[in-house]
C-alpha positions in Angstrom: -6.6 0.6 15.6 -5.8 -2.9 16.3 -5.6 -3.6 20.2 -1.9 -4.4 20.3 -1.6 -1.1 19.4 -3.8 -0.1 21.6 -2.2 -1.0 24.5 1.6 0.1 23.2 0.3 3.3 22.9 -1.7 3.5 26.5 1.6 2.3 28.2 4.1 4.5 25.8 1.5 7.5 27.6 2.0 5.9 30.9 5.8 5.4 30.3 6.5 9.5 28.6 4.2 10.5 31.8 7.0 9.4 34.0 9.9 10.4 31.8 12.1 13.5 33.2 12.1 16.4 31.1 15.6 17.8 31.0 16.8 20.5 32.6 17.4 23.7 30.1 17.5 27.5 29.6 13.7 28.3 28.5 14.2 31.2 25.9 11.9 32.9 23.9 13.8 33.6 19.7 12.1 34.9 16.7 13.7 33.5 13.5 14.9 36.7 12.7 17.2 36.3 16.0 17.8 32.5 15.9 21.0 30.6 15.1 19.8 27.3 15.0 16.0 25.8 14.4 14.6 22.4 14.4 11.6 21.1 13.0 10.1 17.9 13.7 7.6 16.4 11.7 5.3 13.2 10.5 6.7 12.1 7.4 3.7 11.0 5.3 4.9 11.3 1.5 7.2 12.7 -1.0 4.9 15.7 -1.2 5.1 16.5 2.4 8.8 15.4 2.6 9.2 18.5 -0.2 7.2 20.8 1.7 9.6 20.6 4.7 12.6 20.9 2.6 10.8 24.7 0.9 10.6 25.2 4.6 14.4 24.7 5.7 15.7 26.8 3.0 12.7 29.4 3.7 14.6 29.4 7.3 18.5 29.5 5.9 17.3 32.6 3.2 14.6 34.8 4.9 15.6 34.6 8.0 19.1 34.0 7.9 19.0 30.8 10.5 22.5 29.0 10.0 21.6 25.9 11.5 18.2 24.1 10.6 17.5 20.3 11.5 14.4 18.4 10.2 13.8 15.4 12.1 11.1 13.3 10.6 9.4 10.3 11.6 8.3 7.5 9.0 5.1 5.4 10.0 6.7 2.2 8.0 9.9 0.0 9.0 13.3 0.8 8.3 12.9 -2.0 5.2 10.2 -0.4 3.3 11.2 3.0 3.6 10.9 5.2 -0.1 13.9 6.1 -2.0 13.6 9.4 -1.0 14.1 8.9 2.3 17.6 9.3 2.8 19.7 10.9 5.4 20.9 14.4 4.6 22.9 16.7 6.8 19.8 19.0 7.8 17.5 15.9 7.3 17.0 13.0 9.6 14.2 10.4 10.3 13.3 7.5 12.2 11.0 4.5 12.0 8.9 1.8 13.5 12.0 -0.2 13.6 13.5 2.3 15.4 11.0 2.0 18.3 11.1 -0.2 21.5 7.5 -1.8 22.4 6.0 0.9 23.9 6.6 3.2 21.2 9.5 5.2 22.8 12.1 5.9 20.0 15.4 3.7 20.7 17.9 5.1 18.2 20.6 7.3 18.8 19.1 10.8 18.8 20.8 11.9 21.5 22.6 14.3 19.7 19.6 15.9 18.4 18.5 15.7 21.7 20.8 17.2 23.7 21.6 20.0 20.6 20.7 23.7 21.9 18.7 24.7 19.4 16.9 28.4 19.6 13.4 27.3 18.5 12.1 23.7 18.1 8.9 23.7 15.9 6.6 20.2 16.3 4.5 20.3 12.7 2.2 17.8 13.9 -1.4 18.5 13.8 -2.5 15.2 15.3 -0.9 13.2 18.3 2.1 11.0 17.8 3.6 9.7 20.5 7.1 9.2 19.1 7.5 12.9 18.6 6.4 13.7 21.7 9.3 11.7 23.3 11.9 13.8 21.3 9.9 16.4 21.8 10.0 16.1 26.2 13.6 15.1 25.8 14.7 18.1 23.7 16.9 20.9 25.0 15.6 23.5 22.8 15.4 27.0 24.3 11.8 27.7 22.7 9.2 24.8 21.9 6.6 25.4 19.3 3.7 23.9 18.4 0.3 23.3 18.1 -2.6 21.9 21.3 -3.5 19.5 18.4 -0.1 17.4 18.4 -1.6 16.4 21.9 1.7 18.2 23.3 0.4 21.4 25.0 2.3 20.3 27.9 5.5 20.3 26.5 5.2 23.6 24.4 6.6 26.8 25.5 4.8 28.9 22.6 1.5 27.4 21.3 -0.6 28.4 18.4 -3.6 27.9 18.1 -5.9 26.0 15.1 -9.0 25.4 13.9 -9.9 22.0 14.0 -8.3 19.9 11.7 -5.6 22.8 10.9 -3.2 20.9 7.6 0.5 21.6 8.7 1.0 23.9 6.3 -1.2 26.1 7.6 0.1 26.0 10.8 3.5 26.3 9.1 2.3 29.5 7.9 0.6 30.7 11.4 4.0 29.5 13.1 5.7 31.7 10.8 3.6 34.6 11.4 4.3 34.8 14.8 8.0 33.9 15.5 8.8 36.3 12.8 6.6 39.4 14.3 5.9 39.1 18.3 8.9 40.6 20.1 9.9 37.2 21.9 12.6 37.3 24.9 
């Protein structure tokens, strides 16, 4: 890591540290109950990108979720983006270019922000301190995650992994539980 980026990242921490976490209505969904579910993720290839689009329409035809929003985020500029990276209803994304200097995303997500959604579920299995901006600022009733996204402070429902857990298999542990614990 080069030491520009060093220090971007040591004063985006500084910066999320003092950013105010909204005020919302903490409430435990399982799938089977929730309207709406967002899913943030680390965009890393085509593969990936795939695997999260299996995952919305597992949400929309097992568990009968009406709303799902993927929100990824692309470690490349805005220019160099791949072709099948485009904006779809359900799927959104945001780049480097889309990031002040300490690493804080700039664009206008407020309305994924500030969307109620019933269960947010952070896919990443490694810190990334754009995510974890959208992830503090969210409204979401239920946050989900992983301790490994370096998040545990901001999740309302963690599961646990082994070290070095892919996201798929914390897709399918996340699964697991918020389709079989009685949540309220």
């Amino acid at each position: 890591m080069s030491l520009v980026r060093s220090l971007k990242e040591k004063a985006g921490e500084y910066y999320l540290g003092r950013e105010q976490a909204p005020d919302r209505t903490k409430s435990g969904s399982t799938l089977h109950a929730a309207a709406s579910v967002a899913i943030l993720y680390n965009d890393s290839d085509e593969a990936y990108y795939k695997k999260i689009r299996s995952y919305v329409k597992l949400l929309h035809e097992s568990f009968g979720v009406q709303r799902v929003c993927a929100l990824g985020y692309v470690d490349n500029t805005a220019k160099e983006l791949p072709r099948y990276q485009v904006q779809k209803l359900e799927y959104m994304y945001f780049t480097k270019s889309d990031l002040n200097w300490h690493l804080k995303p700039t664009v206008s997500l407020m309305h994924f922000i500030d969307e109620k959604f019933d269960v947010l579920i952070d896919l990443s299995t490694s810190p990334s301190l754009p995510l974890r901006y959208i992830l503090k600022a969210s409204h979401a009733g239920m946050k989900v995650g992983t301790p490994a996204s370096g998040a545990a402070d901001l999740l309302d429902f963690m599961v646990e992994t082994q070290e070095n857990t892919s996201p798929e298999d914390f897709w399918n542990q996340a699964l697991f539980y918020l389709s079989n614990l009685p949540l309220q």
